[in-house]
C-alpha positions as CSV (number, residue, x, y, z in Angstrom):
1,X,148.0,60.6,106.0
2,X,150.8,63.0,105.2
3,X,153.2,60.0,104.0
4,X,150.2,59.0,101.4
5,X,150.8,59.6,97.4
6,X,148.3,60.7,95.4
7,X,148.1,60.3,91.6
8,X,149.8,63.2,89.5
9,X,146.8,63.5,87.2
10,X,143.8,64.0,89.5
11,X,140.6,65.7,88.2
12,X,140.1,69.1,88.9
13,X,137.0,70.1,91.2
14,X,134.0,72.9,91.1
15,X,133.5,74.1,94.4
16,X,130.1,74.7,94.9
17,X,129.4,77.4,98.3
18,X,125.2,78.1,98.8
19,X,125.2,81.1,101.4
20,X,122.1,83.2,102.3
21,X,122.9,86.6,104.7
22,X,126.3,84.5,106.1
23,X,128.8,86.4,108.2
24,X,131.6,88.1,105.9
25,X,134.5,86.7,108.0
26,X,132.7,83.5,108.0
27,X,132.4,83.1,104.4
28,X,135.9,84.5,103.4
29,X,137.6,82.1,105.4
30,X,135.8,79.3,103.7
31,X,136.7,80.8,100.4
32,X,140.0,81.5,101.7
33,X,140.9,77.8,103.2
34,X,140.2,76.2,99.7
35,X,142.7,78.3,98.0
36,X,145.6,78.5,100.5
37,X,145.2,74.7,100.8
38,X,144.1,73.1,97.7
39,X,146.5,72.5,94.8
40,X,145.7,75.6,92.2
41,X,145.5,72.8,89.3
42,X,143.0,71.1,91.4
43,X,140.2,73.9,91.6
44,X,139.0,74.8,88.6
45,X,136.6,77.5,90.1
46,X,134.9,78.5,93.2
47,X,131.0,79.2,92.8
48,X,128.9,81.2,95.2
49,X,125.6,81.1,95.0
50,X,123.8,83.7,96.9
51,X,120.3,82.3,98.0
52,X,118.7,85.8,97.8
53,X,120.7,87.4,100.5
54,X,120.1,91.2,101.7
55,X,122.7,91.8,103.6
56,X,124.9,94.7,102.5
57,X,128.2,93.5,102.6
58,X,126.9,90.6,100.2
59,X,126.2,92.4,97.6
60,X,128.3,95.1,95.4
61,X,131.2,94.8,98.4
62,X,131.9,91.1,97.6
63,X,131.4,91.5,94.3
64,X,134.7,94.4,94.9
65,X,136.7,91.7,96.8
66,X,136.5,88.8,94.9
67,X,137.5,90.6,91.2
68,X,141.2,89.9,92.9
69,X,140.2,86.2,93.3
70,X,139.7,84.8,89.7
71,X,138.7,81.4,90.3
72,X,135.9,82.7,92.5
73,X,132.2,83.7,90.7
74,X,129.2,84.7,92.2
75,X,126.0,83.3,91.0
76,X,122.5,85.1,92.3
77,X,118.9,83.5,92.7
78,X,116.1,85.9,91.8
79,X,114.4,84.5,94.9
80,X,114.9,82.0,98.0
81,X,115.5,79.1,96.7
82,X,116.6,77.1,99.5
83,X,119.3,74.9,99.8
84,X,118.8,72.0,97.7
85,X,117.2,74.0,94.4
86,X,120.4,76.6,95.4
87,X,122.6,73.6,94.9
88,X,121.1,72.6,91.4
89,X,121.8,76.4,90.5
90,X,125.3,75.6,91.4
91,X,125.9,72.2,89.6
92,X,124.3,74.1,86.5
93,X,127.2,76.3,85.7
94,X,129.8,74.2,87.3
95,X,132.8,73.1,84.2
96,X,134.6,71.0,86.1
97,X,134.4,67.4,86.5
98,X,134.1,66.7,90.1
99,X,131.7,68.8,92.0
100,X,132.5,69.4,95.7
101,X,129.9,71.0,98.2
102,X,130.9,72.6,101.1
103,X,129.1,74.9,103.4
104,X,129.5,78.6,103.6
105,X,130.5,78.3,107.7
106,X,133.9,76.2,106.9
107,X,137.7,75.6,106.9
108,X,139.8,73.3,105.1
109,X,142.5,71.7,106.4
110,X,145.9,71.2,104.8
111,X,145.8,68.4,102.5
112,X,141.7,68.0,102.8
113,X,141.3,67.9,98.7
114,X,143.4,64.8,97.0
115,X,142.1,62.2,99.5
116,X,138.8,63.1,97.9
117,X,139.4,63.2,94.7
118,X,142.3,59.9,94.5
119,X,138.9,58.1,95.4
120,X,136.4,59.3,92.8
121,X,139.7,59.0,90.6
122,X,140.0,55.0,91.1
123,X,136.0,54.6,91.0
124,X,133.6,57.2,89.4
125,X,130.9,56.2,91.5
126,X,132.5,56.6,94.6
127,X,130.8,59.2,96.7
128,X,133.4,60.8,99.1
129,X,132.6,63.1,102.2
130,X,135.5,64.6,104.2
131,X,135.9,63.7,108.4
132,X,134.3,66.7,109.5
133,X,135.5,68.4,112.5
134,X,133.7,70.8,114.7
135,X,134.9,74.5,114.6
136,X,133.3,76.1,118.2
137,X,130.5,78.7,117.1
138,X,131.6,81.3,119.9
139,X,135.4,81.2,119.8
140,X,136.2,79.7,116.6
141,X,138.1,77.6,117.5
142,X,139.3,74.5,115.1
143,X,138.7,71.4,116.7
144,X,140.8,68.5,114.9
145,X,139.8,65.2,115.6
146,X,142.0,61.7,114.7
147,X,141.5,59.1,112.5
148,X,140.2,57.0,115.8
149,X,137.7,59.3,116.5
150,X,135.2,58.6,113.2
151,X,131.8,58.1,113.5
152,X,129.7,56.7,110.1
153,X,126.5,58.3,109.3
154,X,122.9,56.4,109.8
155,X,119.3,57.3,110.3
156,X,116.3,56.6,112.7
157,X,112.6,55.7,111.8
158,X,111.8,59.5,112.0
159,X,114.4,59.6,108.6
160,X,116.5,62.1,110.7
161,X,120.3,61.5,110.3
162,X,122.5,60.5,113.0
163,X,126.0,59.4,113.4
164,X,127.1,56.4,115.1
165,X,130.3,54.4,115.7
166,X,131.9,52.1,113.0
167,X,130.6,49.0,113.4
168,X,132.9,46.1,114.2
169,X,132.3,44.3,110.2
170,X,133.6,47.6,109.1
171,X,136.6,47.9,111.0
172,X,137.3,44.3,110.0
173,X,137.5,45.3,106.0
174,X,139.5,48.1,106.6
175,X,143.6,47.5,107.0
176,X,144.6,50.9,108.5
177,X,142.5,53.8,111.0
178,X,143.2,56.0,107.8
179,X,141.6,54.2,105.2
180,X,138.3,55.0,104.1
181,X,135.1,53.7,106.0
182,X,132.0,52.8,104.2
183,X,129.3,54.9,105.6
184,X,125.0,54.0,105.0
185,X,124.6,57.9,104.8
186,X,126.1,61.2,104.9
187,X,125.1,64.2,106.3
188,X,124.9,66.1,103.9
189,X,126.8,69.3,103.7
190,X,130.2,68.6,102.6
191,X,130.9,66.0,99.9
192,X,132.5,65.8,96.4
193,X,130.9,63.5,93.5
194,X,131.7,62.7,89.5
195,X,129.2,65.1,88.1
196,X,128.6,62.2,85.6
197,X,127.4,60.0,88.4
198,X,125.1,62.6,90.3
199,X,123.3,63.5,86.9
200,X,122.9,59.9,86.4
201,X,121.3,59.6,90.1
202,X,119.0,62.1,88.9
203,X,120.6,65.2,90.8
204,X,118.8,66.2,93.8
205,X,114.9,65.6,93.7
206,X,113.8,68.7,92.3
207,X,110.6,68.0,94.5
208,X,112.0,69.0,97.3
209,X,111.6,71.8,98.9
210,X,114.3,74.4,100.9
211,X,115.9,71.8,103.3
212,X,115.8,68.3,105.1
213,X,115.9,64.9,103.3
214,X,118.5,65.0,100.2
215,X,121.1,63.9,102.2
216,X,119.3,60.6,102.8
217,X,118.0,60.6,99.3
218,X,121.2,61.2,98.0
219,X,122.6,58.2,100.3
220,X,120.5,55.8,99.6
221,X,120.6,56.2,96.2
222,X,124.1,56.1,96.0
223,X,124.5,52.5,97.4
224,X,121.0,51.1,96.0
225,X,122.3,51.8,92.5
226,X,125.5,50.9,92.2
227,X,127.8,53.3,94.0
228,X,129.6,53.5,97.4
229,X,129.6,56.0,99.8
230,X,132.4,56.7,102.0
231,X,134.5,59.0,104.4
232,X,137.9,59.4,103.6
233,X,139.6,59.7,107.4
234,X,142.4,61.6,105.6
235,X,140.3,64.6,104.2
236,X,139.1,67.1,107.0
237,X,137.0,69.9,106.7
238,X,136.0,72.1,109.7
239,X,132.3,73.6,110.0
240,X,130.8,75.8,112.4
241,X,127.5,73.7,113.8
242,X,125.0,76.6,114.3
243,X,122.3,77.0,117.0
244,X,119.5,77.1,114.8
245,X,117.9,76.8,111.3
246,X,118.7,79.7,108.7
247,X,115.0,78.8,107.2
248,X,111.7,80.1,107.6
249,X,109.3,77.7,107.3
250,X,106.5,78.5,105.5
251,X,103.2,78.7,107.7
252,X,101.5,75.3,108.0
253,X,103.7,73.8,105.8
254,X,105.8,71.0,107.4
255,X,108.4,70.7,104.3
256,X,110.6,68.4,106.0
257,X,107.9,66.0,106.3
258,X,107.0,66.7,102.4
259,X,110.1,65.9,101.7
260,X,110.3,62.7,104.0
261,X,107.5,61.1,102.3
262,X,108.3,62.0,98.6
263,X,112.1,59.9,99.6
264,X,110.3,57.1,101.1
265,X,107.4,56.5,98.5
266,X,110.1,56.2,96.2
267,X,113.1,54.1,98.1
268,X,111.9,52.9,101.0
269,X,109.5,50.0,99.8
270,X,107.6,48.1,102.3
271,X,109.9,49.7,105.3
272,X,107.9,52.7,104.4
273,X,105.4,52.0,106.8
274,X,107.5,52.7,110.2
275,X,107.8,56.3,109.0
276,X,104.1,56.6,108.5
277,X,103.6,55.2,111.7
278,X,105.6,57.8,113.5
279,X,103.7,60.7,111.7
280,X,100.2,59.1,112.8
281,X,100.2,58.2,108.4
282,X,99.4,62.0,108.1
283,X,101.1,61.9,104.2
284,X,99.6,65.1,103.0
285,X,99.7,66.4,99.6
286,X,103.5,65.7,98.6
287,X,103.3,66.0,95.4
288,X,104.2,64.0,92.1
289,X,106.9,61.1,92.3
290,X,106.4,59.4,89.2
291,X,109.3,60.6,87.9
292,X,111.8,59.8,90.4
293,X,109.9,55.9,90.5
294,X,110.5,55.6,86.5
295,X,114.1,56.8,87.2
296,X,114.3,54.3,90.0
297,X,113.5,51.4,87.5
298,X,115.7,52.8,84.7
299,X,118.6,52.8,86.7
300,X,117.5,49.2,88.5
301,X,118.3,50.3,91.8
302,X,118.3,47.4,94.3
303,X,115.8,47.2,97.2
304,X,115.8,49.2,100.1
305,X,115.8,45.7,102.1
306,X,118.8,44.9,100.4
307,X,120.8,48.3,101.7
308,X,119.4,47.5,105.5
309,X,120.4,44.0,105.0
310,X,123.7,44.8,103.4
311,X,125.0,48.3,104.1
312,X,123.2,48.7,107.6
313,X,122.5,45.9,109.3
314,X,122.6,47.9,112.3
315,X,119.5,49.1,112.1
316,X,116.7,48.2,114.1
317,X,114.4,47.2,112.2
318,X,110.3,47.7,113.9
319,X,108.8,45.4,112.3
320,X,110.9,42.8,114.3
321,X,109.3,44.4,118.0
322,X,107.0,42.9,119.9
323,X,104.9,46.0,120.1
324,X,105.0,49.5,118.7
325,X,103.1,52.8,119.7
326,X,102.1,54.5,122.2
327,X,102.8,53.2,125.9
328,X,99.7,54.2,127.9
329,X,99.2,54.1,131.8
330,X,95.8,52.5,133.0
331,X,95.7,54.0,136.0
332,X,93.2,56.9,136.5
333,X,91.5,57.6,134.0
334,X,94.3,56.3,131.2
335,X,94.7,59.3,129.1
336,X,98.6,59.3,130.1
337,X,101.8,58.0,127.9
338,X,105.2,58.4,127.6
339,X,106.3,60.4,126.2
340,X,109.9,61.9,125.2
341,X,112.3,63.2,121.9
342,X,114.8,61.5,121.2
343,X,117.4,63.9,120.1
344,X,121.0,63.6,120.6
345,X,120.5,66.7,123.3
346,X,117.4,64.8,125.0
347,X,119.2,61.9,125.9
348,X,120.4,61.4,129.5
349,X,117.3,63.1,130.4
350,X,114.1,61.6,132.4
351,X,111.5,60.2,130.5
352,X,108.4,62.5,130.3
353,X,104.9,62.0,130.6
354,X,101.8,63.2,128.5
355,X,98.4,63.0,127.4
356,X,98.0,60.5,124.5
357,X,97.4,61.8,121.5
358,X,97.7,59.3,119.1
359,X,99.9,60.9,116.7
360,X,103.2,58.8,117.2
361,X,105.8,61.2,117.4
362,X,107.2,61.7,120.8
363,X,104.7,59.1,122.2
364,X,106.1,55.8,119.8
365,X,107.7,53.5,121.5
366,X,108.9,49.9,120.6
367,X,109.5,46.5,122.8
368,X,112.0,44.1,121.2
369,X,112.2,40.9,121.8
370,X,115.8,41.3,123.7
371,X,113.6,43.2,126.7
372,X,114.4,46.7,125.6
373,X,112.1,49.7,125.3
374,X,113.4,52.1,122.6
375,X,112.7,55.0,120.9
376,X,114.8,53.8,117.8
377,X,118.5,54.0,118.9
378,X,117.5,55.2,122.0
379,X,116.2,53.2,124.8
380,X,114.6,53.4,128.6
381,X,117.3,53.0,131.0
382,X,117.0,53.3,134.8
383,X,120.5,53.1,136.7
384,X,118.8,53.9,140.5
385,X,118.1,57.7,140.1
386,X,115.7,58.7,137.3
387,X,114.0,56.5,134.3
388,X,116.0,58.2,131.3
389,X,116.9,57.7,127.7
390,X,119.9,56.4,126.9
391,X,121.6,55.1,123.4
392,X,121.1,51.4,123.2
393,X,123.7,49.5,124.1
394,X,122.4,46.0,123.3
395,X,123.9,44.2,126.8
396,X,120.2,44.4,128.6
397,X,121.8,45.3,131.8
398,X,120.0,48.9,132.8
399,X,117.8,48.3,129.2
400,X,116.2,45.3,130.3
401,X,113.0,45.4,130.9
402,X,110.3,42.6,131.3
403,X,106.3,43.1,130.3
404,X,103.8,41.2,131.4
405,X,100.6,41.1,129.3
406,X,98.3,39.8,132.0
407,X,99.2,42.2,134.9
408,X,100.0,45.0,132.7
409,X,103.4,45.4,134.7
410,X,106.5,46.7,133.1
411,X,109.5,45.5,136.1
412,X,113.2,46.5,135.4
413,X,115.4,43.4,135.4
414,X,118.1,44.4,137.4
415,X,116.5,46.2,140.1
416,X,113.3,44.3,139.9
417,X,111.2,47.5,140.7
418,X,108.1,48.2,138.7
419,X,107.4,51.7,136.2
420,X,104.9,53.4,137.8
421,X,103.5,57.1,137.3
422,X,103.5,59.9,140.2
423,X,100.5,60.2,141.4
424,X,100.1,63.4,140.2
425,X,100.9,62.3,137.0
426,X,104.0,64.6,136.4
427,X,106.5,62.0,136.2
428,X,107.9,58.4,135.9
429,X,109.3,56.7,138.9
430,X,110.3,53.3,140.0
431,X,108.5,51.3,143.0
432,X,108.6,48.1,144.7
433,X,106.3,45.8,142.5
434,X,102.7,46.3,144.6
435,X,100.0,46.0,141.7
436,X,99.0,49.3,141.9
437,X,96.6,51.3,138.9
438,X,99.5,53.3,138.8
439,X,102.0,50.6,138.0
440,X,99.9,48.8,135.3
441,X,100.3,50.0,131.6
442,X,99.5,49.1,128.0
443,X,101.8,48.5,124.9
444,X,99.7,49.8,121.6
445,X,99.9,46.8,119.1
446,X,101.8,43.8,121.3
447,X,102.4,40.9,119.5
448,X,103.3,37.9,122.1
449,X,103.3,35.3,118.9
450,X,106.6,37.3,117.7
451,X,108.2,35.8,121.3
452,X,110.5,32.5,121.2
453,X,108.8,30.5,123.4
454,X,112.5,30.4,125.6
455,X,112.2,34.4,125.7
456,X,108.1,33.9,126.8
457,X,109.2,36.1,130.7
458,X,109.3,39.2,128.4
């Protein structure tokens, strides 16, 4: 990366920081990375915007510190705004061409800047994110990471991001580690884009409420009409990953669902329906989308089964299972299921058990037709101790599992032991194959026409 050349005349960049009550050290050094390690022709300004904070030292004492930084400005919202409408605010006053996002917990590396911008350069519709590299919240400490270690961004049926490895087609396009990897989403925090080409995408969707979902929208958009969306190996950016949400949400109002089901009435088609199906279809009131559909078909955005079929073919896709739902347990009384998130810091941990509640959620399961039992890109794995969830690693193995519709036995297929529930219903375990109630269970929705008729043992 050091030995790479960059074009003389680059555009310059708006650096856009959305903070509310962030630590002073915290944010200086953000501040403070871009302008010990960005070219000063590069940055044409720095913009805070102050999401209604009331801490002290973010009020009339930054405003003191940063009159010896000139390219720095403060901008203040007369009221939480949130992230995304916080980010609008800060596109608004921005002059310069590019606008580059970064979070208000971060550090720049040396040479993080022209990567970015040499790419938006060469193709204004180039979306461009920066490797991002974990700084430890407690010692604060940068972690760097090499050009080996990049994962791409995706998403699960729940439309919650996720990274993953770069899949095998990518790392056949690419020449070198270092050049930049096509990626089906971002995450969101820290990316630079031609201000022409996110007003064109219709900004943010001003719908949205506070947090959650404009990272996806913004993805998919990006690809579906006619740009790309990368990470450029030989940008890095360090962020502080914090413990919990800054927001508030507002009493009974799930806005990260709002905001799920105003993105996937308007991109997601027909593959809108494995969403809905892990909310138990609950849509609620989300508002009006006609807007963002007209600007959909101005634009003449592709389909969202083009992007799965063409930017992630990855995916699994639900629709191709042999059954999908709840997984309930017919013995005694059958008001148990499995039941278990699926977060990255779930995983490795035993499968639960619950009462069903037919809501999806925790309790959606799916059985494809290759014998595995997933919660998305997750799946049930038993390796001798306890039945846990494990990422899917598509070589059956552990995540092979065989169902049989008439005795309602689930049976592991390399151990050949049978799922059966404790019998005092507190937990999974595996057991010689006996016929038991407690051993027999029920896939919601099981389709055996979906089977080859070679694959008919699942």
């Amino acid at each position: 990366c050091q030995e790479e050349k960059y074009r003389d005349n680059l555009p310059p960049t708006s650096v856009i920081i959305c903070f509310h009550n962030e630590a002073w050290s915290v944010l200086l050094r953000t501040v403070h990375s871009i302008l010990d390690r960005s070219p000063p022709h590069l940055i044409t300004e720095i913009i805070l915007v102050d999401d209604f904070s009331d801490l002290p030292h973010l009020g009339r004492q930054l405003e003191d510190y940063i009159v010896h930084l000139p390219k720095v400005k403060i901008v203040r919202a007369r009221r939480r705004e949130g992230l995304i409408r916080a980010r609008l605010l800060g596109a608004s006053v921005a002059k310069a061409p590019i606008l580059t996002y970064l979070d208000s917990h971060c550090e720049c590396a040396k040479g993080w800047l022209e990567p970015l911008l040499q790419r938006i350069a060469n193709n204004w519709t180039t979306v461009v994110c920066p490797v991002i590299d974990v700084i430890n919240d407690d010692t604060f400490e940068f972690h760097f990471r090499d050009s080996d270690g990049i994962n791409v961004g995706g998403f699960d049926w729940n439309l919650q991001f996720n990274w993953h490895a770069v899949p095998e087609r990518e790392k056949k396009r690419r020449e070198h580690s270092w050049d930049p990897v096509w990626s089906p989403t971002m995450a969101g925090g820290l990316f630079s884009i031609d201000k022409r080409f996110f007003e064109k995408l219709g900004t943010y969707d001003s719908g949205f409420d506070i947090w959650g979902g404009e990272n996806l929208e913004l993805s998919f958009k990006t690809w579906m009409c006619g740009g790309t969306l990368e990470i450029v190996p030989c940008s890095h950016v360090g962020h502080i990953f914090r413990k919990r949400s800054p927001y508030k949400w507002r009493s009974g109002v799930n806005v990260l669902r709002r905001n799920s089901v105003r993105l996937a009435e308007v991109w997601l088609d027909d593959y809108k329906k494995y969403y809905y199906q892990r909310i138990g279809n609950d849509l609620g009131d989300y508002g009006d989308i006609q807007s963002r559909k007209d600007l959909r078909n101005k634009l003449q955005c592709k389909s969202f089964d083009w992007y799965l079929k063409n930017i992630y073919p990855e995916l699994f896709i639900p629709g191709e299972a042999l059954a999908s739902g709840e997984v309930r347990n017919l013995g005694e009384g059958g008001d148990t299921c499995l039941d278990s998130p699926a977060r990255r810091d779930d995983l490795h941990k035993p499968v639960g058990l619950w009462p069903c509640h037919g809501q999806g959620g925790n309790q959606y399961w799916m059985l494809s037709k290759e014998g595995e039992i997933r919660r998305d890109e997750s799946c049930l794995d038993y390796a001798g101790k306890d039945v846990i969830l494990y990422p899917c690693h598509g070589s059956k193995g552990n995540q092979l599992w065989f169902y049989d519709a008439n005795t309602h036995t689930i049976q592991h297929g390399s151990s050949r032991k049978c799922l059966e529930i404790s019998t005092d219903k507190q937990r999974l375990q595996m057991s010689e194959c006996n016929g038991s109630e407690r051993q027999k269970w029920s896939f919601q929705n099981y389709d055996p026409s979906k089977l080859a008729p070679a694959a008919s043992r699942l």
